[in-house]
GUMAR-960964 format. One record per atom (N, C-alpha, C): x, y, z. Coordinates in steps of 0.001 Angstrom, whole numbers, padded with zeros to 6 digits, always signed. Atoms other than C-alpha are relative to their C-alpha. Layout:
XYZ
...
//
This chain:
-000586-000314-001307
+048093+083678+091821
+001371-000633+000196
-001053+001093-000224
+051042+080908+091811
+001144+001321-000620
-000911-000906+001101
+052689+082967+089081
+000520+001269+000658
-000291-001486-000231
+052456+086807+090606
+000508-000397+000792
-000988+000346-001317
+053906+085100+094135
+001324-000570-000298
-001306+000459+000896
+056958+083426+091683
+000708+001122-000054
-000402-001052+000634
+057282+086518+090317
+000652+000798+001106
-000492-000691-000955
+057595+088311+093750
+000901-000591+000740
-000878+001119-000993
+059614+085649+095452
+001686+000650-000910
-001067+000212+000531
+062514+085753+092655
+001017+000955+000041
-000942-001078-000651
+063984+089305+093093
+000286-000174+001116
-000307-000327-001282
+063739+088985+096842
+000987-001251+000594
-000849+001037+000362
+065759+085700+096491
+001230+000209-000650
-001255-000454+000524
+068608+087497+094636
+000657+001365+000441
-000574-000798-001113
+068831+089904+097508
+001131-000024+000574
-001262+000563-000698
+072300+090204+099252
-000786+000069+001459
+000985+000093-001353
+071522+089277+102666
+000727+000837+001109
-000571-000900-000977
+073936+091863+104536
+000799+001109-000842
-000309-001464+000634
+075281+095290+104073
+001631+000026+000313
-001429-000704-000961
+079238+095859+104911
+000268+001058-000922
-000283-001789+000334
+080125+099673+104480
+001491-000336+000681
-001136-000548-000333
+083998+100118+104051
+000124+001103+000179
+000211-001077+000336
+084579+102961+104645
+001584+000587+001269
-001073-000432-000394
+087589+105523+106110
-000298+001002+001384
-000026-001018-001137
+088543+107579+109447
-000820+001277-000423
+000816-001529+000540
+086475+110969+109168
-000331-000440-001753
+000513-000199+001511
+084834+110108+105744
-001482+000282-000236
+001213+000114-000467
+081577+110255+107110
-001123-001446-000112
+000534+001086+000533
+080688+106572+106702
-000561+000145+001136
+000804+000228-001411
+079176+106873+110430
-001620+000342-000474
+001143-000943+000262
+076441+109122+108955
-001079-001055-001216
+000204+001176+001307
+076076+106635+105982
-000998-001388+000570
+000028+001343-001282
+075852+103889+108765
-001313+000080+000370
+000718-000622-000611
+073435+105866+110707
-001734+000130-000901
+000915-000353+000741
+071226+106027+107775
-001064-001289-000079
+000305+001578+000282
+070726+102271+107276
-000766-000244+001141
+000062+000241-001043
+070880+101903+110695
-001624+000240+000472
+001458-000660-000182
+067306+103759+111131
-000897-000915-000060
+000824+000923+000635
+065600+101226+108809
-000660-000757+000823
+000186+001295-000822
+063206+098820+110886
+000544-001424-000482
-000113+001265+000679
+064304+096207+108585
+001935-000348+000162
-001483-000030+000539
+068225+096897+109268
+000628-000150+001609
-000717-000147-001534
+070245+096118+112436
+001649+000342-000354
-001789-000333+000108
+073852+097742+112699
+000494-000141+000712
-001077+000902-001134
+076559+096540+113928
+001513+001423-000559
-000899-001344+000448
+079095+099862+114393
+001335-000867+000334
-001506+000531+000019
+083211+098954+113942
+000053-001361+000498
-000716+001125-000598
+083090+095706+114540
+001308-000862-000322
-001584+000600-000102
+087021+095202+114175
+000745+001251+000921
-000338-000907-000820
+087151+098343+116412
+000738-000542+001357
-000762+000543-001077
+089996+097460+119313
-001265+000180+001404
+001364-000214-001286
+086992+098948+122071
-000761-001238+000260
+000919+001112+000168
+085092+095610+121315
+001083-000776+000928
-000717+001333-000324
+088034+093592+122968
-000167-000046+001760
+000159-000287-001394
+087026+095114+126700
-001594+000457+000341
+001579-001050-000984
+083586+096574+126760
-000928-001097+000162
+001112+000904-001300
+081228+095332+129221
-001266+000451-000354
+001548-000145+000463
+077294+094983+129071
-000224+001922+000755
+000486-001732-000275
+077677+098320+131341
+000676+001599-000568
-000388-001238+000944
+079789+100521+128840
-001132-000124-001064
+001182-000452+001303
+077066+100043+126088
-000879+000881+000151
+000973-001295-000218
+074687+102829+127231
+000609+001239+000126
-000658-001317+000367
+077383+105207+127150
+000936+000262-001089
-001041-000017+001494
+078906+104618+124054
-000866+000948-001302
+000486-001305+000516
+077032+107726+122270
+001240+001104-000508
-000795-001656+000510
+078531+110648+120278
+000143+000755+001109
-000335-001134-000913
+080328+113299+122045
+000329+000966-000715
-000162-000767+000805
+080902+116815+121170
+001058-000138-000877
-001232-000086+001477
+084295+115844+119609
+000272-000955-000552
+000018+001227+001195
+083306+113098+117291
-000549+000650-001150
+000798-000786+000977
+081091+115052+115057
-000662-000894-000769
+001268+001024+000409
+078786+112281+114568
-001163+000687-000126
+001532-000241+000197
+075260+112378+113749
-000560-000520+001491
+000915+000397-001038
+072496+112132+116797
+000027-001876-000310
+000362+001706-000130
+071954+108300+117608
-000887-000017+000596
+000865+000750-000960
+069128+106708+118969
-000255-000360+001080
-000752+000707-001137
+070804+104227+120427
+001628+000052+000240
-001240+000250-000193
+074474+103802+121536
+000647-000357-001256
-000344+000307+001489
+076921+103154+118757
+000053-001645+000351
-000104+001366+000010
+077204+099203+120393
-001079-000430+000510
+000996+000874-000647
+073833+098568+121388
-000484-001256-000744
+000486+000880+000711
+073266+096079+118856
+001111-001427+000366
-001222+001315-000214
+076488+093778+120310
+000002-000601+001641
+000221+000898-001609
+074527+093047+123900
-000220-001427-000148
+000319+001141+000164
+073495+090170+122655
+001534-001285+000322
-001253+000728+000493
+077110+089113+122038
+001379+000240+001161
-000590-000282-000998
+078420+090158+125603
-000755-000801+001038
+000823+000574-001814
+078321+088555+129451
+000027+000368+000788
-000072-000684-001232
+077253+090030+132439
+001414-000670+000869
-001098+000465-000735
+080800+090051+134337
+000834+000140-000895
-001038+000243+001304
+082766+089665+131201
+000324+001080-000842
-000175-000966+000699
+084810+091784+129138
+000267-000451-001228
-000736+000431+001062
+085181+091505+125515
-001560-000284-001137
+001140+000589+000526
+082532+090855+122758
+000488-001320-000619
-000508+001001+000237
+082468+087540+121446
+000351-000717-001171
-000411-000067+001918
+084395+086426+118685
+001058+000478-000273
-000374-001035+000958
+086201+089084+118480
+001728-000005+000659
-000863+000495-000534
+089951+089261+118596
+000844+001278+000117
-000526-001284+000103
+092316+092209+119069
+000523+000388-001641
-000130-000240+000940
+094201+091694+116225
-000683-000354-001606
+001240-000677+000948
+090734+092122+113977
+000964+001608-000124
+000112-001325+000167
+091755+095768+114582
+001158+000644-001075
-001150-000358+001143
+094839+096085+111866
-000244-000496-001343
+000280-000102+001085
+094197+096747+108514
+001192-000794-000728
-000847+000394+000287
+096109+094459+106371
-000218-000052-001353
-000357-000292+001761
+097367+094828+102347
+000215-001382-000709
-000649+001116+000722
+098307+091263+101464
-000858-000770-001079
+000634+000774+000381
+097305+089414+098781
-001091-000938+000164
+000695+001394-000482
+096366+086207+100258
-000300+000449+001915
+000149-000005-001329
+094456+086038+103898
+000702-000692+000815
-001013+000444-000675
+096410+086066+106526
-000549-000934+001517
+000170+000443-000747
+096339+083915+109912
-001193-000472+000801
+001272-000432-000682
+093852+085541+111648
-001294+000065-000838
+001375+000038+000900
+091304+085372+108878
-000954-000883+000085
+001067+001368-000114
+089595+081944+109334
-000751+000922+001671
+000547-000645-001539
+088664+083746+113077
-000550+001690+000113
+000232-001372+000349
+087996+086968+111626
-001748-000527-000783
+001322+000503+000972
+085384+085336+109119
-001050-000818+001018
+001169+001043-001035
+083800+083048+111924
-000904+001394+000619
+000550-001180-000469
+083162+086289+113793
-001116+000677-000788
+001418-000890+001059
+081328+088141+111202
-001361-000470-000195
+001589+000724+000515
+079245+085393+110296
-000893-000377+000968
+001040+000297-001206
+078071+084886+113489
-000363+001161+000454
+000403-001627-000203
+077174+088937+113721
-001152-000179-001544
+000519+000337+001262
+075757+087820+110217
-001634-000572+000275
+001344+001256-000093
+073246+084991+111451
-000709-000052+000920
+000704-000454-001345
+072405+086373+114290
-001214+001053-000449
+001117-001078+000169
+070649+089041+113147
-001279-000321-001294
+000870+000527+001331
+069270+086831+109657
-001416-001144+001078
+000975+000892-000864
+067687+084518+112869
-001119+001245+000645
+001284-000826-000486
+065763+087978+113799
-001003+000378-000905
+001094-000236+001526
+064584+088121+109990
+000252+001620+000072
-000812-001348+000258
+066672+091653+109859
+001366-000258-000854
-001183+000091+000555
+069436+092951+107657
+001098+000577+000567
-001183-000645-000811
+072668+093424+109312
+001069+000910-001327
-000615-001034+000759
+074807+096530+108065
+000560+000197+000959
-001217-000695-000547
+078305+096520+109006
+001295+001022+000063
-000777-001094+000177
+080230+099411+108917
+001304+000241+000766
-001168-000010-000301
+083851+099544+109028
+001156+000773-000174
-001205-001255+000204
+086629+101663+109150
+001513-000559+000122
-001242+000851-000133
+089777+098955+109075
-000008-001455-000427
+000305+001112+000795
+088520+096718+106463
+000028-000016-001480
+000058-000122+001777
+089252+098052+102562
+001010-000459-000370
-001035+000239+000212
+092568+096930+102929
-000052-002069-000507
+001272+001679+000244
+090604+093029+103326
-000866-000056-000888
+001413-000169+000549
+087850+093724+101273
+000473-000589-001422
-000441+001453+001192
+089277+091057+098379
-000280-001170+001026
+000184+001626-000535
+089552+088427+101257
-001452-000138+000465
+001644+000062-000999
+085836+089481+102552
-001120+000074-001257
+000759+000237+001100
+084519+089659+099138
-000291-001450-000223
-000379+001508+000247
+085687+085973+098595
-000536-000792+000974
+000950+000260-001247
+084476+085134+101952
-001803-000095+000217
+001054-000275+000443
+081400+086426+101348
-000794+000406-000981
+000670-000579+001265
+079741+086867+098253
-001231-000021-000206
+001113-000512+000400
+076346+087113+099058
-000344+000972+000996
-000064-000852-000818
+077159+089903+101048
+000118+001392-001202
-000150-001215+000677
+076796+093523+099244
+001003+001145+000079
-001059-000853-000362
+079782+095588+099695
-000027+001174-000546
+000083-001835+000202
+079665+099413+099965
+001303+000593+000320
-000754-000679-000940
+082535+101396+099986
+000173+002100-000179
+000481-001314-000428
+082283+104874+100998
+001738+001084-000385
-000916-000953+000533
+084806+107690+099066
-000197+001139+000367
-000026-001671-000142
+085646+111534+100342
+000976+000235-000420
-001588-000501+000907
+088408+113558+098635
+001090-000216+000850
-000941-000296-000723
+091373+113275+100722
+000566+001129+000469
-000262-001505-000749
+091498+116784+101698
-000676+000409+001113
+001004-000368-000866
+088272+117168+102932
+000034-001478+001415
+000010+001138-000892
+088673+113644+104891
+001059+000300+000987
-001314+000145-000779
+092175+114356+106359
-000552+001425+000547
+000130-000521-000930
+090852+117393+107482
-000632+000930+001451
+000703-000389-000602
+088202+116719+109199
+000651-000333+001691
-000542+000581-000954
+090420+114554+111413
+001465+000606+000677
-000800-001016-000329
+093165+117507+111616
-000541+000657+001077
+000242-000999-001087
+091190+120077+113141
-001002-000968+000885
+000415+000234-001394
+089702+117594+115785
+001154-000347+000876
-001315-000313-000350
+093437+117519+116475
-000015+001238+000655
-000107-001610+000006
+093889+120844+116757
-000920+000839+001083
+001327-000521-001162
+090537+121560+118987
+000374-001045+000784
+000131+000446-001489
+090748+118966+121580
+001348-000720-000052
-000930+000513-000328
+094253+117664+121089
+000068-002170+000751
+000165+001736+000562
+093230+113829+120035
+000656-000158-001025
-000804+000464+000907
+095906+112641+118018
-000094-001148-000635
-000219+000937+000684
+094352+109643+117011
+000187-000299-001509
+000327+000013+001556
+093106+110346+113488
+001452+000633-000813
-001757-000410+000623
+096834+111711+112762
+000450-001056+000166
-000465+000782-000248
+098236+108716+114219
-000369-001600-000685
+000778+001616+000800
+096082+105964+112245
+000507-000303-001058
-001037+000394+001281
+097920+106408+108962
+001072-000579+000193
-001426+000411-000330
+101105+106056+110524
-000125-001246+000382
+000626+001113-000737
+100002+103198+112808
-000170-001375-001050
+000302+001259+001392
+098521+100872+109035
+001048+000103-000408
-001145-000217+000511
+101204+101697+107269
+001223-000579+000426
-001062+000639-000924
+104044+100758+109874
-000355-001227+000247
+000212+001154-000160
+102574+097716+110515
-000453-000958-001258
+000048+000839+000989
+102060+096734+106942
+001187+000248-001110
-000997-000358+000854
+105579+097894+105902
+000501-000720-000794
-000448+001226+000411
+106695+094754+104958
-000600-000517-001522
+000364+000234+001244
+104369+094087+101984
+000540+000712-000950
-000632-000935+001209
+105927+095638+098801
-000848+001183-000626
+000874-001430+000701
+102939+097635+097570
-000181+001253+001014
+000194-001677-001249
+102550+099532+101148
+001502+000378-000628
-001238-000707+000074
+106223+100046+100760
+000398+000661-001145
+000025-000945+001223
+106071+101292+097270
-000553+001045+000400
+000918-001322+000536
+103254+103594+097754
+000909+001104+001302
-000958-000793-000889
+105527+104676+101288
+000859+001105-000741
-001198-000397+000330
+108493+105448+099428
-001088+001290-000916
+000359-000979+001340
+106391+107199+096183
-000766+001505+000507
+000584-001332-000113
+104400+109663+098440
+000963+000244+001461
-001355-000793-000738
+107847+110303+100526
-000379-000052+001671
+000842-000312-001414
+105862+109515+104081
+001397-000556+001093
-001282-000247-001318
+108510+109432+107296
-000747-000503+001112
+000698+000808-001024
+106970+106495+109582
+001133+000479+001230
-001004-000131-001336
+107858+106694+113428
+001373-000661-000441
-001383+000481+000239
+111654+105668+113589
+000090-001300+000908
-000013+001163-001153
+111024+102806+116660
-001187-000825-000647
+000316+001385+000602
+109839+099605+115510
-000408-000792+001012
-000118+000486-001501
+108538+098415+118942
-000784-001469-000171
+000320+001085+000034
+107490+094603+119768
-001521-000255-000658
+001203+000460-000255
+104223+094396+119917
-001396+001189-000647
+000368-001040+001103
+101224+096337+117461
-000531+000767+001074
-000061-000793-001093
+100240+097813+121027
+000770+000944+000187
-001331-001095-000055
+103223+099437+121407
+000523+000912-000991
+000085-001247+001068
+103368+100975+117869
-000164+000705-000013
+001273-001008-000374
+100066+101916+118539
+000780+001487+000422
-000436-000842-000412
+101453+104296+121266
+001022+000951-000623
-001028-000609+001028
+104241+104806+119354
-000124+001191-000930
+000560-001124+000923
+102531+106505+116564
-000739+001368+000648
+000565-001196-000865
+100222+108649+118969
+001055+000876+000225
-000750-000775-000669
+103329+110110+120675
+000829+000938-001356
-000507-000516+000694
+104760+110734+117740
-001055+000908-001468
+000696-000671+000903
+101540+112279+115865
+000216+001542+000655
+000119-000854-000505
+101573+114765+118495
+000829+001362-000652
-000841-001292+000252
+104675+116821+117289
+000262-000317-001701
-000612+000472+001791
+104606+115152+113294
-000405+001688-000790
-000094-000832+001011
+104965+117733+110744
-000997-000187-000930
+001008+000330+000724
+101937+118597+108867
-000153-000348-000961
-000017+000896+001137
+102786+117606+105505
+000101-001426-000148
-000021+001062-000109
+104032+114688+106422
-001420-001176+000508
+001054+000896-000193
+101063+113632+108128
-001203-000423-000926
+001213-000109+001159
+098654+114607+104847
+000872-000985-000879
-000685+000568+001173
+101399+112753+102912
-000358-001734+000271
+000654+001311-000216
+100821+109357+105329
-001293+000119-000477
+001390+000324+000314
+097189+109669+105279
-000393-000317-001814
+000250+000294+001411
+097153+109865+101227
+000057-001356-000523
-000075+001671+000236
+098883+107017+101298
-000469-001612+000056
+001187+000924-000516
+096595+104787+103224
-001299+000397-000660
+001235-000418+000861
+093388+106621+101262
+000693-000636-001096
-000674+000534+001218
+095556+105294+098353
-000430-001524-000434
+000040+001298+000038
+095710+102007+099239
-001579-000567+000098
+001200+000133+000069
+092477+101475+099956
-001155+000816-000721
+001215-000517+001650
+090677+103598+097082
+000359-001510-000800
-000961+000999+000954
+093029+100528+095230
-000997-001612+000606
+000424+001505-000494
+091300+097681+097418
-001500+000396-000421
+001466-000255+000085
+087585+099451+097353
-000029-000615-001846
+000250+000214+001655
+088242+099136+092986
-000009-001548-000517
+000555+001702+000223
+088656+095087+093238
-001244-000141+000486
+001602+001230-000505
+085454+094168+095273
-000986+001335+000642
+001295-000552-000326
+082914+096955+095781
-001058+000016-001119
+001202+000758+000714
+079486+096265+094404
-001226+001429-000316
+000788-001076+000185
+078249+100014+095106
+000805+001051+000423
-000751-000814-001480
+080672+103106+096163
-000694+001286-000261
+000620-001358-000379
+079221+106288+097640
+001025+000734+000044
-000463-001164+000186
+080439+109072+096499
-000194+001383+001061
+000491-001318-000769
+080264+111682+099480
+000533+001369+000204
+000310-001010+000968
+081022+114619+097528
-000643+000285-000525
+001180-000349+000401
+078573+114257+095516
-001276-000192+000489
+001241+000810-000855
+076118+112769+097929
-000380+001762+000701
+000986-001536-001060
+075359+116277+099705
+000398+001398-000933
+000354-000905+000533
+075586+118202+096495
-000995+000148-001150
+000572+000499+000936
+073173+116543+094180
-001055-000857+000534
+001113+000257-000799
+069469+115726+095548
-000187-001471-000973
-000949+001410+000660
+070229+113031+092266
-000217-000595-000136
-000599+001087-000551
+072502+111328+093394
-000402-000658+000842
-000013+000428-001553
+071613+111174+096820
-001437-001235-000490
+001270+001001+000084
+068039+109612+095142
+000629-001322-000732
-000471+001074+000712
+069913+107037+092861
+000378-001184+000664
-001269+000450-000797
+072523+106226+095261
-001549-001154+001146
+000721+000203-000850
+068926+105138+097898
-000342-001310-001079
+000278+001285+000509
+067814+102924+094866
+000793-001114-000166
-001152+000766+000228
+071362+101546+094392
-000111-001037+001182
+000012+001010-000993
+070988+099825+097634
-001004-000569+000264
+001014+000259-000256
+067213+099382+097787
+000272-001824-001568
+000169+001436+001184
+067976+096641+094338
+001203-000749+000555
-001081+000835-000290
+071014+095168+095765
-000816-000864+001738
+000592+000737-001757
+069262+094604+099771
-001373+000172-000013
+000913-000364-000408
+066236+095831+099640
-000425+001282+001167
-000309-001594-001169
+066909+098831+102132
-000073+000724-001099
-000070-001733+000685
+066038+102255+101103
+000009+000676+000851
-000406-000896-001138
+067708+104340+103049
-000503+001872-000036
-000016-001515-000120
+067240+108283+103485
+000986+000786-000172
-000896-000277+000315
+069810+110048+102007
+000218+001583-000341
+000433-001132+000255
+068351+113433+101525
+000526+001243+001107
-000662-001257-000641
+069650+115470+104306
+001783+000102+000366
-001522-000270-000082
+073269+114862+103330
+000419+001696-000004
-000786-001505+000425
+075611+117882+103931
+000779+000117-001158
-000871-000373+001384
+077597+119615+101268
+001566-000252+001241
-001595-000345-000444
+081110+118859+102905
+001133+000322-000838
-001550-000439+000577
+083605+119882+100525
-000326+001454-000176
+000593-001334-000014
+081288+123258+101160
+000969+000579+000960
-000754+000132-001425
+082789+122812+104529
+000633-000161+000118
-001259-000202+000050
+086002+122315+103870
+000386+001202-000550
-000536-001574+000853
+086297+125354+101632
-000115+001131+001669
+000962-000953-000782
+084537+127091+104855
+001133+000531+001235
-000870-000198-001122
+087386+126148+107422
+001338+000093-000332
-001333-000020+000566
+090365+126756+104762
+001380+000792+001203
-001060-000972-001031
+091860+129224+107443
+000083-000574+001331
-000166+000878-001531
+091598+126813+110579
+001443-001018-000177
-000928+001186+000452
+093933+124439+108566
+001744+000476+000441
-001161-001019+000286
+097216+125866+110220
+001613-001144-000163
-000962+000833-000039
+100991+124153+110361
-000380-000801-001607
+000235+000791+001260
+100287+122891+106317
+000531+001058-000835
-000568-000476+001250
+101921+124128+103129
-000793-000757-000899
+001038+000341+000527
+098714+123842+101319
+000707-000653-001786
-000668+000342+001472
+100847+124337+097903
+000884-001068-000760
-001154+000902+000418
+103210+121435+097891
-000698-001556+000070
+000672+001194+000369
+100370+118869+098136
+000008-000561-001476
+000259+000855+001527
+099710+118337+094240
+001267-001178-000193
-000773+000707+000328
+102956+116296+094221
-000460-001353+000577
+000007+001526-000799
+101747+113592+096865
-001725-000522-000701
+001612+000343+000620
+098013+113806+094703
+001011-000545-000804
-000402+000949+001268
+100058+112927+091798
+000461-001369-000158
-000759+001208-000214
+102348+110157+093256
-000844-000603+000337
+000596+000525+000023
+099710+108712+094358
-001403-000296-000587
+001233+000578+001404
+096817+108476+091442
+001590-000607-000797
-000683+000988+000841
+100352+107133+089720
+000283-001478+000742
-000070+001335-000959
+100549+104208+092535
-001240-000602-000872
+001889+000772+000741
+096649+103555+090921
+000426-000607-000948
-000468+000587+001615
+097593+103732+087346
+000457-001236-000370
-000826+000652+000164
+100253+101432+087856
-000300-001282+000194
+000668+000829-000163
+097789+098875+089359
-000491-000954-000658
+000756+000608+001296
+096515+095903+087113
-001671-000280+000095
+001403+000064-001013
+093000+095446+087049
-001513+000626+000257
+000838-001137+000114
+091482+098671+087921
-000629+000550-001185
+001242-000354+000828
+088514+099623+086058
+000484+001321+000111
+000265-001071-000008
+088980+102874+084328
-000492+001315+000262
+001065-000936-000371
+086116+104498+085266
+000352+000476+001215
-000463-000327-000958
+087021+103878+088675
+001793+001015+000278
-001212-000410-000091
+090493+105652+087994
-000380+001358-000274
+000424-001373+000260
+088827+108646+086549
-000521+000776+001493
+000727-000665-001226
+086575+109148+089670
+001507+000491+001063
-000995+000594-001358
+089892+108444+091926
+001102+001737-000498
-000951-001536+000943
+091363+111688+089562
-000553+001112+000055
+000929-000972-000187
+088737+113636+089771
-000027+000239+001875
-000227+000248-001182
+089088+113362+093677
+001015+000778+000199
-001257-000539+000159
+092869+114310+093175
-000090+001388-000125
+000670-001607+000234
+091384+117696+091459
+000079+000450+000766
+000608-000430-001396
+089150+118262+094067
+001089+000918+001139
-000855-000411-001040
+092006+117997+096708
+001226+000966-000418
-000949-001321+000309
+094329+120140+094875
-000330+001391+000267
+000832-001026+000083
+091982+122822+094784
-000533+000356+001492
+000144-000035-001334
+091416+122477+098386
+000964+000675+000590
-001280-000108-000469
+094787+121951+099585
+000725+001188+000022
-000073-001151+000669
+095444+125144+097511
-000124+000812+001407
-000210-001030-001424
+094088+127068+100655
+000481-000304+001129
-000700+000161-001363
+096220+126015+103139
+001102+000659+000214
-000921-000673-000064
+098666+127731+104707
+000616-000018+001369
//
C-alpha cells in the first residue's frame, strides 16, 4: 500500500499548479478559456491585465456576459465572476491590479511595472490554490511578457494559443464593419506605437511597411484614443499589415517560453488533435478539458471571403513574407516552431487570396 500511494503521489507532485493561456485579439482563446473554465477542478480568471479591471465594481460583475457582438461562446457565469473575491463593496478597481498591466511590452529585460505585475498574479494564483482549485489565466496582452512570466513563474504551464493571421484579423475586421467597433483595428496600432522604441518592434514596423498614427500624444490613454480615431478611417491593408506585425511579434515570444501551443486550425479540423491536444494538458495540470466541439474556422473564413471589403486581398503575400523573415532572423527559435509559423503564412496567403 505505501508503495502504490508513492507511486500516485509523484506525478501529481510534478503537476504545474496553474494554467496561463496567451493568447491573441479574435483568436478564439476565449473559447479555449471557456473550456478549462467548465472543469470543477479549474477556476478562471478572464483578462486579467484587461484595462476594465481598473474600474469595475462588485455591481458590474453580473453583467459582464457575452453580447451579440463579441462572438463568444455561452458562459455560465460572467466573464469576471471569479474576481469578486478581489473587489469592495463601494470600491472601484480589482485589487492588485494596475492600469498599466494593460500594455503589451517587447523588451528584453522586465520592465518597472513587473515586480507589481507579478505580485498581482500570484495573489490570483494563491487564492484560488487556498480553494484546492486550478487557476487558468487567459490573456490577450501577455506573449509579448511571456519570457519575463516564464522566469517568474516556472511552475506555471504556459499555453499559447495560434490562428493564421487571416482568419484572426478577420474575425476582428468584420466586427468592424457590422457594428462599427474599432477596437480590434485599433489594438495593433495602439502595441506597436507604444513599443516603438524597442529596436525589434521597430524592425518588424519598418519590414512589414505599417503607418502608425502620426500624433505621439502624452499619456498611453491618449494614444489609446488616438489609435481608435484613427482606426476608424485606416486603410485596409495597412491595418492587416499592423496586425501581422504584432501576430509576428508574439508568434516570436510564444517560441521562447510556451510549454504547449494550440493550434486552432487544426483544433476544429482534426477530432486528433483536438483528443491529443486534451491529454497535452491533462499531463502537464491534470485538467482534461473538452475540446471536441471545436469549430472548423478557417472553414469560416473561406465562408465570409466576400464580406472582407476595402482589402487588396493580393498584395498580402509580401507582408506574410516580411514577416516569417523577421522569425528566421530570430536566434533561438526552434525550427519546428518556424515551420508551423510558415505553414500559417500558407494558410493566410491562400485566404487573403480572396479578398477584394
Amino acid at each position: 500500500m505505501p508503495l502504490s500511494h508513492e507511486a500516485d503521489a509523484a506525478p501529481k507532485s510534478a503537476l504545474k499548479r496553474a494554467i496561463f493561456l496567451h493568447t491573441g485579439w479574435r483568436s478564439a482563446g476565449t473559447w479555449v478559456w471557456s473550456r478549462l473554465r467548465a472543469l470543477d477542478a479549474a477556476t478562471g480568471f478572464y483578462e486579467p491585465l484587461s484595462n476594465v479591471l481598473a474600474d469595475l465594481t462588485l455591481a458590474d460583475v453580473s453583467a459582464s456576459r457575452p453580447t451579440l457582438t463579441s462572438g463568444h461562446p455561452p458562459l455560465e457565469a460572467p466573464y469576471f465572476d471569479e474576481y469578486r473575491p478581489f473587489l469592495h463593496e463601494g470600491a472601484r478597481g480589482v485589487a492588485g491590479y494596475r492600469r498599466q498591466f494593460s500594455i503589451d511590452r517587447f523588451g528584453g529585460v522586465p520592465d518597472a511595472e513587473f515586480a507589481a505585475l507579478h505580485a498581482y498574479l500570484q495573489n490570483l494564483c494563491e487564492h484560488s490554490a487556498r480553494q484546492r482549485s486550478v487557476p487558468v489565466l487567459k490573456f490577450c496582452r501577455s506573449s509579448g511578457r511571456l519570457p519575463w512570466l516564464k522566469h517568474a513563474f516556472p511552475d506555471v504551464m504556459h499555453v499559447g494559443v495560434l490562428r493564421n493571421p487571416a482568419s484572426q484579423f478577420a474575425s476582428g475586421w468584420l466586427l468592424g464593419q457590422q457594428w462599427r467597433n474599432p477596437f480590434f483595428v485599433a489594438a495593433p496600432f495602439r502595441v506597436l506605437g507604444l513599443n516603438r522604441a524597442d529596436p525589434l518592434v521597430k524592425q518588424i514596423i519598418e519590414m512589414c511597411d505599417v503607418k502608425l498614427p502620426p500624433a505621439v500624444p502624452a499619456s498611453d490613454d491618449a494614444y489609446a484614443m488616438a489609435c481608435e480615431h484613427y482606426a476608424r478611417s485606416a486603410e485596409g491593408n495597412n491595418a492587416y499589415r499592423a496586425f501581422v506585425a504584432l501576430w509576428m511579434l508574439c508568434a516570436w515570444r510564444m517560441a521562447e517560453g510556451v510549454d504547449l501551443l494550440v493550434d486552432m486550425d487544426l483544433l476544429g479540423q482534426s477530432r486528433d488533435y483536438a483528443a491529443a491536444l486534451c491529454a497535452g494538458f491533462e499531463a502537464q495540470s491534470g485538467l482534461s478539458p473538452d475540446f471536441s466541439s471545436a469549430r472548423d474556422l478557417v472553414d469560416e473564413t473561406r465562408r465570409h471571403a466576400a464580406r472582407i471589403g476595402a482589402m487588396d486581398g493580393g498584395s498580402m503575400r509580401a507582408v506574410h513574407s516580411a514577416a516569417l523573415k523577421f522569425l528566421k532572423a530570430q536566434s533561438g527559435v526552434d525550427a519546428a516552431f518556424v515551420e508551423r509559423v510558415r505553414e500559417k503564412m500558407v494558410l493566410a496567403n491562400e485566404l487573403t487570396a480572396q479578398w477584394r
